[in-house]
TIGU-91294 format. One record per residue (C-alpha): x, z, y; residue number from 1. Coordinates in Angstrom, 1 decimal. Example, Ala and Ser with C-alpha at 12.3 -4.5 7.8 and 13.67 -1.06 7.14 Angstrom:
2
((12.3 7.8 -4.5) 1)
((13.7 7.1 -1.1) 2)
***
This chain:
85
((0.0 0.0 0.0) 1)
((1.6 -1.0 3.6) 2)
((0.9 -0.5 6.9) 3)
((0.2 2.5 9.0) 4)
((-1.5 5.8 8.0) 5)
((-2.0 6.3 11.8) 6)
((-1.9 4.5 15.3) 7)
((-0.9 6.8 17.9) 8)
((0.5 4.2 20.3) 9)
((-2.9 2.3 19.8) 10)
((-5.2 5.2 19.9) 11)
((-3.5 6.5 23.2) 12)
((-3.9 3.2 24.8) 13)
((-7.1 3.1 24.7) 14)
((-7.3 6.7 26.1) 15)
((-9.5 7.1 29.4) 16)
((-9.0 9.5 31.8) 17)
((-11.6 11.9 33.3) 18)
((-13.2 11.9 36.3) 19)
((-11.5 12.6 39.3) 20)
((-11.4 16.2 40.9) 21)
((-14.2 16.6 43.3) 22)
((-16.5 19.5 44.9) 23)
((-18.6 18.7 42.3) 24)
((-17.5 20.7 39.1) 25)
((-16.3 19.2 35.9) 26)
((-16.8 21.0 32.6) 27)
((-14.5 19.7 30.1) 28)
((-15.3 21.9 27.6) 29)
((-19.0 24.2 26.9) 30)
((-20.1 26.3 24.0) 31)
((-23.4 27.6 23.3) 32)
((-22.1 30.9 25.8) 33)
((-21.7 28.6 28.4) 34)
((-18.8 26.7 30.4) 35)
((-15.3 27.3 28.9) 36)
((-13.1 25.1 30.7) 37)
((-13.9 23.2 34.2) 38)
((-12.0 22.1 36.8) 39)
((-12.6 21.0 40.7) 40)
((-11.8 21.0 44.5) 41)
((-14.3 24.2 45.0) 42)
((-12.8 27.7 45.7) 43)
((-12.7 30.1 42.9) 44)
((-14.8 32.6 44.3) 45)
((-17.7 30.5 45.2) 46)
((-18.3 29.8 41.2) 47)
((-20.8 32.9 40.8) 48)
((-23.8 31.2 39.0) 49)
((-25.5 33.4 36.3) 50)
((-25.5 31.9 32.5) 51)
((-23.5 29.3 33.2) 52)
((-20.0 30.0 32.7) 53)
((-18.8 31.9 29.5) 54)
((-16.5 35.0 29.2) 55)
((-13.0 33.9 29.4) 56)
((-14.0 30.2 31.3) 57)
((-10.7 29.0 32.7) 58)
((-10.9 27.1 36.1) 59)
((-8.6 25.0 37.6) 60)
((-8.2 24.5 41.6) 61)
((-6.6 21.2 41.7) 62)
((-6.3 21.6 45.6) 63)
((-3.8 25.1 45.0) 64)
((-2.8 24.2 41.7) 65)
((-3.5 27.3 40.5) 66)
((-5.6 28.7 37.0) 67)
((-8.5 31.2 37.2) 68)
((-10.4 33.1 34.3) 69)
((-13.6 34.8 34.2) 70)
((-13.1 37.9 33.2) 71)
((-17.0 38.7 33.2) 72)
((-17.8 39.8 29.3) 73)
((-21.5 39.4 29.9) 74)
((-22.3 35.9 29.8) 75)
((-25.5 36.3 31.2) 76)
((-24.0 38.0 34.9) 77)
((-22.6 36.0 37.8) 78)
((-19.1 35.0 36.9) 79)
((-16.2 36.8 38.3) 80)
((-12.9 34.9 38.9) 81)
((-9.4 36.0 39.3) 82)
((-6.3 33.7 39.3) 83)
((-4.6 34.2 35.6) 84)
((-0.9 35.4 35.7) 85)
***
C-alpha cells in the first residue's frame, strides 16, 4: 500500500482563519455551561452577562494583548474577569 497515511500540508492549506477581532465578541469555543473561550476589542470588565459565559472562560483583548479568566464558579451569576498571570 503507498501513498500517505496523512496530508498535513494539504489539510492546512485549506485552513480558514476566523473572523477578525471586533467589538462584537467571538466565541471560539462553548459548552453546555456556557462560553469557554472568546475573544474581541471590548474591555474585560464590560463582559458581565448572566449564563452566558462559563466558570473558567478565557478572554482575549486583542487591543492589550492580554488574557482574562472568569473566575466566577456559578455559571449562572454575571461573569467576573481578571487578567490571568
Amino acid at each position: 500500500m503507498g501513498g500517505r497515511s496523512h496530508a498535513h500540508a494539504f489539510d492546512h492549506d485549506r485552513m480558514v482563519g476566523g473572523p477578525a477581532a471586533s467589538s462584537v465578541i467571538r466565541v471560539t469555543w462553548r459548552t453546555e455551561d456556557g462560553i469557554m473561550k472568546c475573544y474581541g476589542t471590548t474591555a474585560a470588565t464590560s463582559l458581565t452577562d448572566t449564563d452566558t459565559y462559563a466558570p473558567g472562560c478565557e478572554y482575549t483583548d486583542v487591543n492589550l494583548a492580554k488574557l482574562y479568566v472568569n473566575s466566577e464558579t456559578d455559571p449562572t451569576a454575571a461573569a467576573s474577569f481578571s487578567e490571568a498571570t
